[in-house]
KOLDREN-574678 format. One line per 2 residues: number of its first residue (from 1); their letters; for each residue z, y, x of C-alpha. Coordinates in nm, 4 decimals. Each point is the difference from the previous one (the first is absolute). Example, Ala and Ser with C-alpha at 12.3 -4.5 7.8 and 13.67 -1.06 7.14 Angstrom:
2
1	AS	0.7800/-0.4500/1.2300 | -0.0660/0.3440/0.1370 $
***
This chain:
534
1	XX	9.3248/10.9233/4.0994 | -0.3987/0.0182/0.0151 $
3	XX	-0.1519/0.1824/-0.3225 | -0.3784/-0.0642/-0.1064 $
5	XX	-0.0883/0.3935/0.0918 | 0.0854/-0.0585/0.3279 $
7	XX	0.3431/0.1531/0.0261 | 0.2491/-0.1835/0.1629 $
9	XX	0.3244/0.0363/-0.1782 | 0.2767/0.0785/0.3251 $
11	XX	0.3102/0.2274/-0.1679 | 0.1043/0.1339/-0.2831 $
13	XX	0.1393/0.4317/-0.0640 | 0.1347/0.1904/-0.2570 $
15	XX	-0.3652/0.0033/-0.1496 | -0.0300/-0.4076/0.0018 $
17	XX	-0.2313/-0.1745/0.2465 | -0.1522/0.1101/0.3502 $
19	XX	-0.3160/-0.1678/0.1368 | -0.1719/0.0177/0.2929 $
21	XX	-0.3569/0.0371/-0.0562 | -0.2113/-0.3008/0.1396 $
23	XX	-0.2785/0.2343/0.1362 | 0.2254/0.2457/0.1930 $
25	XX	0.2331/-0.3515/0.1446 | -0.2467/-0.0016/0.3353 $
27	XX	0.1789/0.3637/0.0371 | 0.2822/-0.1154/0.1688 $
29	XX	0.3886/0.0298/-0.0926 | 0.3045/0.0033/0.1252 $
31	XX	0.3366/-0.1930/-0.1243 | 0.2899/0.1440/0.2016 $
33	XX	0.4159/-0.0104/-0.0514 | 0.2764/-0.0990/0.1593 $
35	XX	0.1097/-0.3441/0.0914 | 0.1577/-0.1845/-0.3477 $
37	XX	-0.1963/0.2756/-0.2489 | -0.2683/-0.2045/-0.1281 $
39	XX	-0.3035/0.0229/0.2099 | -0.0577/-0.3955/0.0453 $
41	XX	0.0007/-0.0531/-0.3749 | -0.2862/0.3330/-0.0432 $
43	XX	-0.2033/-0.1746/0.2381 | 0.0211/-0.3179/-0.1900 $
45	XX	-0.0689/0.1419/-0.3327 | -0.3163/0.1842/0.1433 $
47	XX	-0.1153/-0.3387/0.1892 | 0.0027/-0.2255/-0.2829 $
49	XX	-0.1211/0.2958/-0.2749 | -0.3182/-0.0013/0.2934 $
51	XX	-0.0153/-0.3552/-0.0407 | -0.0193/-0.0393/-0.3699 $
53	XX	-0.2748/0.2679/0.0296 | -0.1730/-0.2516/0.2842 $
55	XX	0.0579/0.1918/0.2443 | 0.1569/-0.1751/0.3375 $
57	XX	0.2366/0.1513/0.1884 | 0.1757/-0.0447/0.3580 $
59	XX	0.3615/0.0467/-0.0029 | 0.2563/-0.0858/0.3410 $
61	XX	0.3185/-0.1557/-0.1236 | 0.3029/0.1124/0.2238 $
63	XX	0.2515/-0.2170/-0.1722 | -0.1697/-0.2258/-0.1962 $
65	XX	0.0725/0.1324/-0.2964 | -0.4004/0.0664/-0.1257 $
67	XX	-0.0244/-0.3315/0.0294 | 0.1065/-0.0698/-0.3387 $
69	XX	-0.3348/0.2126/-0.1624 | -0.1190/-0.3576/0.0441 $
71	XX	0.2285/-0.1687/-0.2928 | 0.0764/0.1206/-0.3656 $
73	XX	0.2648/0.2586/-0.0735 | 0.2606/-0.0465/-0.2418 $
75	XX	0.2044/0.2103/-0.2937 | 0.3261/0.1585/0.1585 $
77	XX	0.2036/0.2171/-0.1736 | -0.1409/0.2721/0.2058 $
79	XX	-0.3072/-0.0358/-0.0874 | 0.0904/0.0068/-0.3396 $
81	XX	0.1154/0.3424/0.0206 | -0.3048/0.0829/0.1569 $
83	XX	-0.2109/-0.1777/-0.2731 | 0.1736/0.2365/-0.2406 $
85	XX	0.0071/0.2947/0.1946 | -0.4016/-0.0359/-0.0003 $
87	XX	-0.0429/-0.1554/-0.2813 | -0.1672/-0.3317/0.0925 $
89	XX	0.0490/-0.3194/-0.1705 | -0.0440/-0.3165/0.1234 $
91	XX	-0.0863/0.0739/0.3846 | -0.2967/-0.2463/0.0820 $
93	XX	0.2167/-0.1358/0.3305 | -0.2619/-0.1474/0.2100 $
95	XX	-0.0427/-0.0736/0.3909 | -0.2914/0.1432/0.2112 $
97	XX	-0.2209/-0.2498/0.1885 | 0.1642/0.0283/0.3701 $
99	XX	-0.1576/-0.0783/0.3700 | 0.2784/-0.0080/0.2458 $
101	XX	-0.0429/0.0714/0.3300 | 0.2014/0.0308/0.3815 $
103	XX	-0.0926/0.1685/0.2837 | 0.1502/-0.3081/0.1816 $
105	XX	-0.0780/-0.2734/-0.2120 | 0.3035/-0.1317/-0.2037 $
107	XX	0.0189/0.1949/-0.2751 | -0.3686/-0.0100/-0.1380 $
109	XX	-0.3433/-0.0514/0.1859 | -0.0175/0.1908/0.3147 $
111	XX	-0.1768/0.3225/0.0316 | -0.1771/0.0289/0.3525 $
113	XX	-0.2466/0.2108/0.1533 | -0.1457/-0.0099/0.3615 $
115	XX	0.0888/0.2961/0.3066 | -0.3941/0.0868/-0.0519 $
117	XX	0.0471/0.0798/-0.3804 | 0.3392/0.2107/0.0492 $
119	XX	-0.1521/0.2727/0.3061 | 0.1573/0.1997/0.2237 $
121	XX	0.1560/0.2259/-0.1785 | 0.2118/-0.2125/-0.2200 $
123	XX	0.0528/-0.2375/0.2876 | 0.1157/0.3002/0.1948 $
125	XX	0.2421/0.1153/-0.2812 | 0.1275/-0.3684/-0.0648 $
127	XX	0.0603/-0.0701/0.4047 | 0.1931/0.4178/-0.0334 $
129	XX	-0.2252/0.0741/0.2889 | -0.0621/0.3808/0.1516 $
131	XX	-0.2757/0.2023/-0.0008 | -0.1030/-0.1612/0.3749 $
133	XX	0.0736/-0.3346/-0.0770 | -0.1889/0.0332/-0.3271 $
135	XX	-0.2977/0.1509/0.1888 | 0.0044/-0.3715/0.2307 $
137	XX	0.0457/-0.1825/-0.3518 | -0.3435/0.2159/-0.1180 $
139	XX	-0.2092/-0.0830/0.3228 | 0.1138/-0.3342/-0.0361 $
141	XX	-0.1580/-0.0482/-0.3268 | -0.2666/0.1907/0.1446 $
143	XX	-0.1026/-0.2705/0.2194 | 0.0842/-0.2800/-0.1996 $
145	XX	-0.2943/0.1167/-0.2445 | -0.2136/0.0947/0.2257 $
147	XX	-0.0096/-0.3219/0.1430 | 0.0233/-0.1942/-0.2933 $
149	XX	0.3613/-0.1341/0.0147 | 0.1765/-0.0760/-0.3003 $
151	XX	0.4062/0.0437/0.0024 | 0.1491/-0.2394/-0.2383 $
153	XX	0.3257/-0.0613/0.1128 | 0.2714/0.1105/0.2345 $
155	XX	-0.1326/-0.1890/0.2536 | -0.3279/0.1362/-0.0257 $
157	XX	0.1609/0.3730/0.0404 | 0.2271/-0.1256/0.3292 $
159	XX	-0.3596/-0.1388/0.1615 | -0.1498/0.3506/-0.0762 $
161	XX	0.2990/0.1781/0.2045 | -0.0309/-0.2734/0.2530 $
163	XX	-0.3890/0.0946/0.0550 | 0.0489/0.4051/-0.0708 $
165	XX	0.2524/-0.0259/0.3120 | -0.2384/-0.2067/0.2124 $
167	XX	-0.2486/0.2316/-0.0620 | 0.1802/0.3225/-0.0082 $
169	XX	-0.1909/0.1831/0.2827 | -0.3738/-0.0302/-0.1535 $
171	XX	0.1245/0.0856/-0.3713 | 0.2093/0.2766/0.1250 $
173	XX	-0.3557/0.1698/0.1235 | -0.1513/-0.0684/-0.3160 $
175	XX	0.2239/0.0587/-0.2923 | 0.3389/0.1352/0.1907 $
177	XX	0.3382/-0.0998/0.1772 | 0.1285/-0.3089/-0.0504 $
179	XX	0.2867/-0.0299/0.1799 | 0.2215/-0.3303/0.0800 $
181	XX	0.2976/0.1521/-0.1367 | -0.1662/0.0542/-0.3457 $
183	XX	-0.1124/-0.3599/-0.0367 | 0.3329/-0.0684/0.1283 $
185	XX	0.1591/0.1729/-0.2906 | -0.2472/-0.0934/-0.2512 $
187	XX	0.0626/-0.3859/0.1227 | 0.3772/0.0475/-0.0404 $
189	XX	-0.0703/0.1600/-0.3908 | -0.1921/-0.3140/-0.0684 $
191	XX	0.2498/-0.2362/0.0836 | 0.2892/0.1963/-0.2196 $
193	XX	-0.3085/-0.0214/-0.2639 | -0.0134/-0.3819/0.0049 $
195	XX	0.3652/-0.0332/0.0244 | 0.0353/0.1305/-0.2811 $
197	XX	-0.2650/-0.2472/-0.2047 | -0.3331/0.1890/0.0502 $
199	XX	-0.1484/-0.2805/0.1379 | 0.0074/-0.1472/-0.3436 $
201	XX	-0.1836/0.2527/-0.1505 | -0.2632/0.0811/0.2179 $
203	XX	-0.2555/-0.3198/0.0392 | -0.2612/-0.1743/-0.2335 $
205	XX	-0.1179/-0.0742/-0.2894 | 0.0588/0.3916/-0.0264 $
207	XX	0.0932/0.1203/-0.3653 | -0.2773/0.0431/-0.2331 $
209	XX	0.1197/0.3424/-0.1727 | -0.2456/-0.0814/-0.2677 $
211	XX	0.2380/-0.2397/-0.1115 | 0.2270/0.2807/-0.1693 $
213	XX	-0.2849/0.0882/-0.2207 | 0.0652/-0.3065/-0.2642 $
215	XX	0.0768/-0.0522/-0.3391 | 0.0863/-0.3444/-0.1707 $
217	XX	-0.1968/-0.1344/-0.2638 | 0.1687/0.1516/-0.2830 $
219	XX	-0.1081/0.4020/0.1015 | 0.3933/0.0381/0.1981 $
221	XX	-0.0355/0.1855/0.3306 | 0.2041/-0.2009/0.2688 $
223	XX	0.2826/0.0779/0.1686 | -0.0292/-0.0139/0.3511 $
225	XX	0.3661/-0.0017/0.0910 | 0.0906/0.0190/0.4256 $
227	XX	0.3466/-0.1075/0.0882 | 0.1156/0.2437/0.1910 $
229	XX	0.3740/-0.0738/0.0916 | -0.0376/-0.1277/0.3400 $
231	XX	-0.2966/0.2377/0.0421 | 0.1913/0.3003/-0.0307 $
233	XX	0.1894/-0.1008/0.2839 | -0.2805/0.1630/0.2025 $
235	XX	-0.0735/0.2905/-0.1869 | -0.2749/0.0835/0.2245 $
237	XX	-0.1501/-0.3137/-0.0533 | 0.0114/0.0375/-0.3905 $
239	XX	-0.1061/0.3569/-0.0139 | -0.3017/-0.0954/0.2333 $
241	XX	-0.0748/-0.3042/-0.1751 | -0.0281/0.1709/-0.3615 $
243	XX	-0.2192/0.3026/0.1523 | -0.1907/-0.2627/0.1363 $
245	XX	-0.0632/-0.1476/-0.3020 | -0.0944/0.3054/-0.1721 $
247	XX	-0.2407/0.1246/0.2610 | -0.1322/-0.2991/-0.0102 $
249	XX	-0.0940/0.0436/-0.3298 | -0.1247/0.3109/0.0314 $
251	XX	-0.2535/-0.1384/0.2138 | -0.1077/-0.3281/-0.2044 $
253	XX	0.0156/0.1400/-0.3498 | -0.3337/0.2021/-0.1596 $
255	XX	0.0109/0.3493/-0.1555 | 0.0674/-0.0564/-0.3652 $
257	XX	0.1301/0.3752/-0.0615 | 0.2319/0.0382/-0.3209 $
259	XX	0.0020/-0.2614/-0.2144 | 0.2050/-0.0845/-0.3233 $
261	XX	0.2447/-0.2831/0.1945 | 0.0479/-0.0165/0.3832 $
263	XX	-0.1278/-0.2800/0.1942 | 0.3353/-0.0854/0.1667 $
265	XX	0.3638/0.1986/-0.0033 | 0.1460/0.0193/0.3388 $
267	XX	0.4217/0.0845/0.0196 | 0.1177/0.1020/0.3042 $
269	XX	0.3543/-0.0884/-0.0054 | 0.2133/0.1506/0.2815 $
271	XX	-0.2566/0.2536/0.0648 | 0.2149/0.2019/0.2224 $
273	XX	-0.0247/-0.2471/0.2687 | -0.4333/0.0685/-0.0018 $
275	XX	0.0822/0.3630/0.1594 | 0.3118/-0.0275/0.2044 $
277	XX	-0.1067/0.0789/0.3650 | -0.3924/-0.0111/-0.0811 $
279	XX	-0.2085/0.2328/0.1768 | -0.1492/0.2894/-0.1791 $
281	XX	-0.3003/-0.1545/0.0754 | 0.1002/-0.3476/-0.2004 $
283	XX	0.1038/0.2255/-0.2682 | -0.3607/0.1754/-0.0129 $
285	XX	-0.1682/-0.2906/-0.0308 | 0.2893/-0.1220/-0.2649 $
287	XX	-0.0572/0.2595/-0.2162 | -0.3982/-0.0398/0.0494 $
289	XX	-0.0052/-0.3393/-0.1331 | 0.2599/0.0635/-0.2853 $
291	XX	-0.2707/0.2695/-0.1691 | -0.2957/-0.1274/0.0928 $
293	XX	0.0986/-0.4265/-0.1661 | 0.0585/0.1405/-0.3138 $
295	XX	-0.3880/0.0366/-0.0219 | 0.0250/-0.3843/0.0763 $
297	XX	0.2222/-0.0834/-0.3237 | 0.3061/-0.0311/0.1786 $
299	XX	0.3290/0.1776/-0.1102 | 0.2629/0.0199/0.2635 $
301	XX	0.3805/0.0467/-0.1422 | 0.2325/0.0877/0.2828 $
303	XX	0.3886/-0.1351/-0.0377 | 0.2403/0.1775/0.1402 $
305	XX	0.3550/0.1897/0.0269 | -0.1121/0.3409/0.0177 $
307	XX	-0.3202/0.1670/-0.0542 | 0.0428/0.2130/0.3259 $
309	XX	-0.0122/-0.3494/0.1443 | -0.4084/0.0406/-0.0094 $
311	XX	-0.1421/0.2721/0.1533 | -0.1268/0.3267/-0.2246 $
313	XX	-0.3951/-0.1063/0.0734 | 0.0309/-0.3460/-0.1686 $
315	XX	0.2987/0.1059/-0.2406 | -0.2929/0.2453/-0.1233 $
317	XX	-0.2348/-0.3184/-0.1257 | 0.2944/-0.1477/-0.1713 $
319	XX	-0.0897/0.1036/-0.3516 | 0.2240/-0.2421/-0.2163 $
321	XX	0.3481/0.0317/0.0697 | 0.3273/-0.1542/-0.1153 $
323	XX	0.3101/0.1123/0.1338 | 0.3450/-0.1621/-0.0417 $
325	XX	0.3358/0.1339/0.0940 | 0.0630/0.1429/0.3412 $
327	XX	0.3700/0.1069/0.1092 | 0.0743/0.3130/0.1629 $
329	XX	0.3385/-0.0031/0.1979 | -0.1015/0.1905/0.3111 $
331	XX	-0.2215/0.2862/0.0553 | -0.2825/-0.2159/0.1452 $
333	XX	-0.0049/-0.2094/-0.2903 | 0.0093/0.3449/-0.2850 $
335	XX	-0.2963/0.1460/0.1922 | -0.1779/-0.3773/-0.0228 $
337	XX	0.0921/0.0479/-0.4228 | -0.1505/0.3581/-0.0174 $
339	XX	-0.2870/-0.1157/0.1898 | -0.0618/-0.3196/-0.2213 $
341	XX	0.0089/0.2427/-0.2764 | -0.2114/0.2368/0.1248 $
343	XX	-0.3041/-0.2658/-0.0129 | -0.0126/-0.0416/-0.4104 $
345	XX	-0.1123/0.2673/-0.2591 | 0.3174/0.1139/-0.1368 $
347	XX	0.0744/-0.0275/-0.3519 | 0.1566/0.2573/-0.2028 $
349	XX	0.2579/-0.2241/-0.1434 | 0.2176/-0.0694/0.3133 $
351	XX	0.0149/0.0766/0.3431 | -0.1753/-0.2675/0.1936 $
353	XX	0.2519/0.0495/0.2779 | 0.2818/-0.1233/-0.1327 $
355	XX	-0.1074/-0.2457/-0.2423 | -0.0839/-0.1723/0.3294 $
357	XX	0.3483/-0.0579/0.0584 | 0.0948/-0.0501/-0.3225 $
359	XX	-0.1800/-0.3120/-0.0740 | 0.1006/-0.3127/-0.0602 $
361	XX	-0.0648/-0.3891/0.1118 | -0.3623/-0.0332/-0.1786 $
363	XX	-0.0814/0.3191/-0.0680 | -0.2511/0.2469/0.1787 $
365	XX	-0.2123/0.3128/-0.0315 | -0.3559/-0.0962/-0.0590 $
367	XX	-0.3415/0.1881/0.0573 | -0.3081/-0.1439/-0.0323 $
369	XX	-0.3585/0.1167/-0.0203 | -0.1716/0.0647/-0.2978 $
371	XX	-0.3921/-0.0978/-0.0074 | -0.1507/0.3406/0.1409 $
373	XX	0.2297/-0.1117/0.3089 | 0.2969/0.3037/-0.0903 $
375	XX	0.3279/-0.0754/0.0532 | 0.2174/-0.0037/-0.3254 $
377	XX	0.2745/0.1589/-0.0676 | 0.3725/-0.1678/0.1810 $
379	XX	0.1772/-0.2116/-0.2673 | 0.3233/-0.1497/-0.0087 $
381	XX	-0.0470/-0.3629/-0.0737 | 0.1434/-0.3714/-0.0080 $
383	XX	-0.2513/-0.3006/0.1762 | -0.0840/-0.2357/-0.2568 $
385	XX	0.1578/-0.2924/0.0949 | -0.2139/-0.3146/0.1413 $
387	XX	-0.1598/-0.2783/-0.1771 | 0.0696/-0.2464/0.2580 $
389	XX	0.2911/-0.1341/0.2272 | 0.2085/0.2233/0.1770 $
391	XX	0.1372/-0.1495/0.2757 | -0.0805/-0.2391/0.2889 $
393	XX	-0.1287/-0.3198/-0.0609 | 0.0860/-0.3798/0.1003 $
395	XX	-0.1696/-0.1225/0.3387 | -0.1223/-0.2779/-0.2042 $
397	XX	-0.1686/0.2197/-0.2622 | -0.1897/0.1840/0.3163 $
399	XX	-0.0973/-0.3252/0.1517 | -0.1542/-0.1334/-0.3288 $
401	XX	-0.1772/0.3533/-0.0421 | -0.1070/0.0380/0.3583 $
403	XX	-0.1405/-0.4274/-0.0387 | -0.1975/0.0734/-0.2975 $
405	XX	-0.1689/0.3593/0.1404 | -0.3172/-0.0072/0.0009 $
407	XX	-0.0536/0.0672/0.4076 | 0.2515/-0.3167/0.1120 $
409	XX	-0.0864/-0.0923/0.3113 | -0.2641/0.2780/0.0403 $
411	XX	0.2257/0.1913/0.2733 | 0.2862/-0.2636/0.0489 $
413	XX	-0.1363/-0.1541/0.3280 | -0.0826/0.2035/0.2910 $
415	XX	-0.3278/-0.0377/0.2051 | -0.0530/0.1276/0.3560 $
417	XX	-0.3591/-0.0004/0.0757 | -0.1463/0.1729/0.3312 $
419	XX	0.0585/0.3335/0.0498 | 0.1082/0.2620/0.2656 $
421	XX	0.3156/-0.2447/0.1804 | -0.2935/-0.2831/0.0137 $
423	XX	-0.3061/0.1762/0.1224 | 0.2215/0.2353/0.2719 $
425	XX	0.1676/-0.3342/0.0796 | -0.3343/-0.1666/0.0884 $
427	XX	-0.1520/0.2780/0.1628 | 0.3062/0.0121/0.2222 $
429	XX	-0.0004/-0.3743/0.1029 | -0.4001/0.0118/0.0587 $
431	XX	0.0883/0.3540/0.2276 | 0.2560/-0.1899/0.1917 $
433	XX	-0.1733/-0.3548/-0.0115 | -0.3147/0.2489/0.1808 $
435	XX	0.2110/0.1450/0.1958 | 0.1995/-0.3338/0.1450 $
437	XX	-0.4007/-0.1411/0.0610 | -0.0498/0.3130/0.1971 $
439	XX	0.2662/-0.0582/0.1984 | -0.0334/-0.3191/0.0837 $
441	XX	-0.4265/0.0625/0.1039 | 0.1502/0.2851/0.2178 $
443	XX	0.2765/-0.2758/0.1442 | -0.2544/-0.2551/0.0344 $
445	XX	-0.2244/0.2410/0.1890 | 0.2322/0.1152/0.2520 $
447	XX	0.1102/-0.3594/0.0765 | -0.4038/-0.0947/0.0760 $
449	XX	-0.0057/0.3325/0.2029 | 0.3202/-0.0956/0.2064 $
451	XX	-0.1226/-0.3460/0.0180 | -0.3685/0.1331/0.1264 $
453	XX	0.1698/0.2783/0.2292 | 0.2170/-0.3610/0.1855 $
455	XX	-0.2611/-0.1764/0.0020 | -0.1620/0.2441/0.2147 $
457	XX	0.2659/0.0771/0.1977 | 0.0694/-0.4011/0.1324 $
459	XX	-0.3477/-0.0313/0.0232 | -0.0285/0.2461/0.2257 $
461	XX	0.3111/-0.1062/0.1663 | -0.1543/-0.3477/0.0383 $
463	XX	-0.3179/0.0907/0.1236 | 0.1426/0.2009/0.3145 $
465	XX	0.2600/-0.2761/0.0609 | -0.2455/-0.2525/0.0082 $
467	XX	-0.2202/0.2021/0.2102 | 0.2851/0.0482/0.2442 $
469	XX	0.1302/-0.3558/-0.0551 | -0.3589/-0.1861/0.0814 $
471	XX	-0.0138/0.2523/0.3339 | 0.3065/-0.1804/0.1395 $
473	XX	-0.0920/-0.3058/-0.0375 | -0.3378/0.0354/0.1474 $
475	XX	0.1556/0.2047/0.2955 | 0.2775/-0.3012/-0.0237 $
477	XX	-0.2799/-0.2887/-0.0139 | -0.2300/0.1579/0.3061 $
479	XX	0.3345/0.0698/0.2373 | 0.0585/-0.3751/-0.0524 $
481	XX	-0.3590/-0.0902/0.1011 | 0.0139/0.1974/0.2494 $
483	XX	0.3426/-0.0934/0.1300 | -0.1214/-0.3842/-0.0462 $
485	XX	-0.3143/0.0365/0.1914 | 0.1887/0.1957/0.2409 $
487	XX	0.2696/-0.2506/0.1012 | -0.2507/-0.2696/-0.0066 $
489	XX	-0.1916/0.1732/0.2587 | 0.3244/0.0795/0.2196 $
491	XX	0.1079/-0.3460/-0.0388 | -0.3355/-0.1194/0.1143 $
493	XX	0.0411/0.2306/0.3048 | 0.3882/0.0462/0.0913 $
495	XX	0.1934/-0.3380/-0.1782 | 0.3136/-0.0486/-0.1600 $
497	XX	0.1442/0.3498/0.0176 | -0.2466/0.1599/-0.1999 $
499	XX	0.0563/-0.2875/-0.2757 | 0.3586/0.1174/-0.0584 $
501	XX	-0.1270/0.3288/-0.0356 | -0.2329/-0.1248/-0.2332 $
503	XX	0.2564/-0.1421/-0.2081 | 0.1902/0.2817/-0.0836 $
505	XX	-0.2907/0.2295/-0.0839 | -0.0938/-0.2932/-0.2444 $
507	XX	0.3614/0.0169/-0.1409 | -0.0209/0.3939/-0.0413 $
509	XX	-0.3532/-0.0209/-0.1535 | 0.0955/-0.2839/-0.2550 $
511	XX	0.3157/0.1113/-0.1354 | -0.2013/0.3965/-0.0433 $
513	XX	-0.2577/-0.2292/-0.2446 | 0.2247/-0.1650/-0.1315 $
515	XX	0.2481/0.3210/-0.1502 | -0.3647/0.1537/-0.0735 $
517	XX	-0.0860/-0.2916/-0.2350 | 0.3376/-0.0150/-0.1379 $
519	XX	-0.0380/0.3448/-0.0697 | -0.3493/0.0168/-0.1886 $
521	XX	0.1161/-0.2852/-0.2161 | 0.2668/0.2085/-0.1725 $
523	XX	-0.2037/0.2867/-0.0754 | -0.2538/-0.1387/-0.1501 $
525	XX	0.2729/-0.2265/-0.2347 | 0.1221/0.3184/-0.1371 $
527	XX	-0.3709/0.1205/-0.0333 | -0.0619/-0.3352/-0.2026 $
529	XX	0.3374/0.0450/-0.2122 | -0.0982/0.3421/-0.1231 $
531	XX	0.0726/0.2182/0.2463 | -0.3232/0.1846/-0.0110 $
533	XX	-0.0016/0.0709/-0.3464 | 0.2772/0.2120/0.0541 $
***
């Protein structure tokens, strides 16, 4: 419950109620316990005491269950006990104002964002890539900017590994290898990534992370509730998702500094699954953005099992803490206890360590900040129970609340406008388009040079033949002159002998003209029907 001073009401010790101090809430916390102990229930409590102090919050609902901060709670006859345990009457039971949204689109409005906004680095993480594949992913997006090309989709990502490999030799010089056998594996990552629905999330109209930062009329911070059932199927995916989300809010959101209420309350449910097999490097960067958006108004609450779940250099900006009951049954699991108890400032009344173990369903050791930013002193303490529904919620109560948000149909219908797959894709069929009209000159020119080079060559055939051709018959045409005058003049002189003489050479001289003629007739046909052109 929100108080007027600023103090949101969370627990309540041996010494009555424990608040969390609005200013120190951008400081970070931490809910941990083991599976069944309560932590679900903390979380809701906080989110809807931020919400009655209009403060939104984003929350990822792994079983549904947070749905029901959206509807009004009711009197059990726990929460009776609890009413007189803390002395409350008449709980004001009241629902939060909710905005439900899904990853893939069928829980709530779909959260997007393009390969351009994500990077390398979380692409790299998401796709499990190694340190050389991730060094191809980097120059990729190295030459997508540099040229301009924006990468909305999948599609636009599988054109970029398409051109990198083209290319490979020229950006190898210039930025470093890029072999075929790490676009080969990075092609082979993206196509487990869109098996697995990633092609639903990346794409246009990208999520507007401004859109977490709204109240409703009345002064109530919004819920901003993912469903996160199917999402956690790919843990990856939903680790990478919510740090993009957060870095991306790091980037778009001004320096406000301390103020008395956060802008927004981020919970990182499952938070384990945001360091298991990152790089060091990832981690770095993690913990960089972690203390530096604080400065932006935006408290980050980590959910998890364990506290050694998050490594020492983040667990170290975690300054509101509630811990619920962790079991110790095997060595491992004592030193995880001692460890978790090691991270509060004891209190003289117990021993940390083993109320740990002792506590029960609801109940948790609490340390907040005071308002000089100190951590107080460890109490033992029971959550103050919620004001609204626990539980999951009808589908037809979500569809009525997701038809009657405010941003309906803002993200519902995706758009594919030109980008990286389009311009690579025209650039390609204009190279090969060039290419085929190069071709086809150089075709065309050797044709008119094997045509010219024929040409010649039966020209000059033709010219010598006819040369040789025209000789015969003029030697052919003067020996039959002769021969005629000849015989006329023996004739004259000697009579019929000479005649029959004369009549053969006639014969012999006739039929020679005759094949000659024949002869000439052909060639020149052939000459007519194309033959010199060849």
């Amino acid at each position: 419950m929100y108080t007027s001073d600023n103090k949101l009401y969370v627990a309540h010790g041996q010494n009555g109620p424990i608040c969390l101090c609005g200013k120190m809430a951008n400081r970070h916390g931490l809910i941990a316990g083991a599976t069944g102990t309560g932590k679900t229930v903390t979380l809701q409590v906080l989110a809807e005491t931020f919400s009655q102090a209009g403060v939104p919050c984003f929350m990822a609902d792994m079983k549904g269950d947070l749905s029901g901060i959206s509807q009004t709670g009711q009197l059990s006859g726990f929460i009776e006990k609890r009413c007189a345990e803390f002395g409350i009457e008449n709980p004001p039971f009241s629902g939060s104002p909710v905005c439900f949204y899904d990853v893939f689109g069928e829980q709530g409005h779909p959260m997007r964002t393009t390969i351009s906004n994500m990077g390398p680095e979380l692409m790299s993480r998401l796709m499990e890539l190694n340190e050389v594949q991730a060094g191809v992913m980097t120059i990729l997006f190295k030459v997508a900017d540099e040229r301009g090309l924006l990468l909305l989709d999948l599609k636009d990502l599988r054109a970029m590994l398409t051109y990198i490999a083209d290319h490979a030799s020229e950006l190898t010089k210039k930025y470093g290898n890029v072999s075929t056998a790490s676009v080969g594996a990075i092609q082979r990552a993206l196509l487990a990534l869109e098996n697995q629905g990633a092609d639903k999330f990346f794409g246009e109209p990208a999520f507007d992370i401004m859109d977490l930062l709204q109240c409703r009329a009345d002064g109530k911070g919004i819920m901003n509730v993912l469903a996160a059932d199917k999402l956690m199927l790919t843990p990856k995916l939903y680790s990478t998702f919510l740090l993009w989300l957060l870095s991306d809010l790091y980037v778009r959101l001004p320096e406000v500094g301390d103020q008395e209420l956060p802008r927004l309350v981020f919970f990182f449910d499952e938070a384990h699954t945001l360091f298991t097999d990152t790089p060091k490097s990832l981690v770095d960067k993690i913990e960089q953005v972690v203390r530096l958006i604080r400065s932006k108004g935006v408290g980050v609450y980590f959910v998890t099992q364990n506290p050694t779940d998050i490594p020492d250099s983040v667990l170290a900006q975690l300054g509101n803490r509630v811990q619920h009951a962790l079991r110790a049954f095997t060595p491992k699991e004592q030193k995880n206890v001692k460890a978790a108890a090691e991270t509060f400032r004891a209190n003289p009344d117990f021993k940390t360590e083993d109320a740990i173990m002792e506590l029960g369903t609801g109940e948790a050791l609490v340390s907040f900040l005071d308002e000089k930013g100190t951590p107080n002193m460890v109490e033992r303490a029971k959550i103050l129970f919620p004001l609204s529904q626990i539980g999951a919620i009808t589908e037809g109560q979500r569809d009525q609340i997701v038809k009657s948000s405010r941003i309906f149909g803002k993200y519902d219908t995706m758009i594919d406008r030109e980008s990286a797959f389009e311009v690579l894709l025209a650039e390609s069929e204009a190279e090969a388009q060039a290419q085929a009209e190069a071709q086809d000159a150089a075709e065309q020119e050797k044709q008119v040079a094997k045509e010219q080079e024929d040409a010649s060559k039966k020209e000059k055939k033709s010219g010598g033949w006819k040369k040789s051709f025209l000789g015969k018959i003029v030697l052919a045409v003067i020996t039959s002159v002769t021969a005629a005058l000849g015989t006329h003049v023996a004739n004259t002189v000697t009579g019929s002998k000479r005649k029959s003489k004369d009549s053969i050479g006639k014969k012999v001289t006739k039929s020679a003209v005759s094949t000659a003629t024949r002869t000439a007739t052909r060639e020149l046909t052939r000459s007519i029907l194309g033959n010199l052109i060849k």
